[in-house]
N, C-alpha and C positions, 0 to 999 in steps of 0.2 A: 794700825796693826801691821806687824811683818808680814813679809810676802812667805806661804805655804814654803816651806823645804823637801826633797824629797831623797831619805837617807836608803841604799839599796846595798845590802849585802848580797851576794853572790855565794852559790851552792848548789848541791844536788839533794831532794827530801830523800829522807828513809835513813832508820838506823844502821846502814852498811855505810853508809859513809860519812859519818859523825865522825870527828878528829883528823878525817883526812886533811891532805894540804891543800886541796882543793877546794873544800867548802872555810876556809879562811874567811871568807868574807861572812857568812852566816856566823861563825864565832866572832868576831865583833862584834855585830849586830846585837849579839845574845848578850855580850858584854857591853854595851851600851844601855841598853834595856836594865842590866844588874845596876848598874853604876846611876840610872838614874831612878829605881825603884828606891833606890837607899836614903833618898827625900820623902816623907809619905807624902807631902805637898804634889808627889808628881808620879804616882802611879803608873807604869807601865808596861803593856804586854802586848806579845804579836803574835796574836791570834783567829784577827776576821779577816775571813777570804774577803779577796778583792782582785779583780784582773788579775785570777790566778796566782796572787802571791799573797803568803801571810803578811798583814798588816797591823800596823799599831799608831794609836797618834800621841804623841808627847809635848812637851814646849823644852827649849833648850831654850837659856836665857827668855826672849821677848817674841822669841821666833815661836809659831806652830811646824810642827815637823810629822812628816810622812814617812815611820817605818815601813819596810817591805823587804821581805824573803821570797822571793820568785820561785813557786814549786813544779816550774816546765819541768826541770832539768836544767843542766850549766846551759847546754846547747842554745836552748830556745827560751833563755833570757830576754831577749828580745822586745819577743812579743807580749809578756808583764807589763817591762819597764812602760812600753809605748802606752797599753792602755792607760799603765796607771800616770802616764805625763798629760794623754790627753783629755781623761777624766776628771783630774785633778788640778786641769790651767795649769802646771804647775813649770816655768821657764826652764830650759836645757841648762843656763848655768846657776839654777838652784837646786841641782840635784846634785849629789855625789855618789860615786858606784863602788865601792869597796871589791875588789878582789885579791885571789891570790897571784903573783908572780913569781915563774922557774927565774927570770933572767935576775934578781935579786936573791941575794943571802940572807938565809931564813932571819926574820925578826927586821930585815931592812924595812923601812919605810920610804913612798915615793908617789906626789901627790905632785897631777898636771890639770891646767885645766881643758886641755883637748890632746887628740893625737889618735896614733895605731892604736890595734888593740894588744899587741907584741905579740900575738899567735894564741893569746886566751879568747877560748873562743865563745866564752859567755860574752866580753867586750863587743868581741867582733859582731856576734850577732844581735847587740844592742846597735852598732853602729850600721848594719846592716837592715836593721828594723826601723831607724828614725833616719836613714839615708844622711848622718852627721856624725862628727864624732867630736863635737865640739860642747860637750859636757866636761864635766870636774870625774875626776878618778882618782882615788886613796889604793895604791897597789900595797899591798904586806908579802915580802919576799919569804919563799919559800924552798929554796934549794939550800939543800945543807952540802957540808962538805963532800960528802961519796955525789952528787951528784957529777955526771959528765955529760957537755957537748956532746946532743948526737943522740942520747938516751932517748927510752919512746917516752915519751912526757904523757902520751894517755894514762900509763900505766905507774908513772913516777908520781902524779898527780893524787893518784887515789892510792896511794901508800899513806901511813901513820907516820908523825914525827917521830923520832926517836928522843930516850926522855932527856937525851945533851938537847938536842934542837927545841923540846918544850919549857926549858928553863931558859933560852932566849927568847922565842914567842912570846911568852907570858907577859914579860913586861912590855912588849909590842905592842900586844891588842890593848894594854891599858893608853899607850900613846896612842893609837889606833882614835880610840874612841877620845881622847881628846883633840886631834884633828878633827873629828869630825863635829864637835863642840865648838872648835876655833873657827869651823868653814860656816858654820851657821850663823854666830854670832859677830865674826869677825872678817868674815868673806876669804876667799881661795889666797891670796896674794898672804895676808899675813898665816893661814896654815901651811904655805907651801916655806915660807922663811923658818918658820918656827919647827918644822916636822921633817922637812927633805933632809935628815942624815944618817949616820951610823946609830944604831945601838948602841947601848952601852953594853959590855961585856955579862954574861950570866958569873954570877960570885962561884969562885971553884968550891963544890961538895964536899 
């Protein structure tokens, strides 16, 4: 049998901040969960608490996989991720962590397997919690065009898309959640070939 995986979307709970740019990484997740409920062979929901983050178990392809929604807060991501790595055996490069990135344009995708966290500081304090940063990370950009250099990103983060920027998302999160299908089944090297580039354009309305 495959080695456990462990798929970690990134977010803040509570209905104020649903659609923000921020919890990007919880909308994948959500849509990962859609994409593969649409099998009945393969029912899926993240729903039971576990080291503090909503969890779910699925199989992509041959692999067992470990959904998780960390409900700290972005901040204290961290301390989820760690339990649920060391509860779960689960190796640093079979995880992926889904978040949003300012330093990308909204609907970019950008998939490493270690690094900074580039000032998200849900990353940061994953890497600050496992004293590593040497996991897999699926970043989904999220600066649209009005953003600027320099902007307070606290407060640029927990802004809504606007509906130009959610008709390039959309097809994102659906690449989104095929990277993370390709990284399970296929490992980080060919998701990072097949995934690391532009969008394709949203069709004019």
């Amino acid at each position: 049998m495959s080695e456990l995986a462990l798929v970690v979307g990134l977010g803040n709970p509570g209905d104020r901040y649903v659609g923000t740019r921020h919890n990007v990484g919880f909308e994948v997740l959500d849509a990962l969960v859609r994409r593969l409920a649409a099998d009945p062979s393969r029912p899926a929901r993240v729903d039971r608490l576990d080291c503090r983050a909503l969890t779910g178990r699925v199989r992509i392809g041959d692999s067992p996989v470990l959904l998780a929604k960390p409900q700290t807060y972005m901040n204290l991501s961290g301390e989820s991720v760690k339990g649920l790595l060391v509860k779960h055996a689960v190796p640093r490069e079979r995880m992926i962590v889904v978040s949003d990135d300012v330093a990308l344009p909204v609907g970019r995708l950008r998939i490493r397997p270690s690094g900074s966290s580039g000032g998200q500081k849900g990353l940061q304090n994953i890497i600050d919690c496992l004293g590593a940063d040497d996991f897999p990370r699926l970043r989904v950009g999220v600066a649209g065009d009005h953003f600027r250099p320099g902007e307070d990103l606290a407060d640029y983060v927990l802004e809504r898309f606007s509906k130009g920027e959610r008709a390039t998302l959309a097809p994102a999160v659906g690449l989104a959640c095929e990277a993370i299908e390709t990284f399970v089944s296929e490992g980080i090297e060919v998701a990072m070939n097949r995934f690391n580039r532009s969008p394709e354009p949203a069709p004019a309305s």
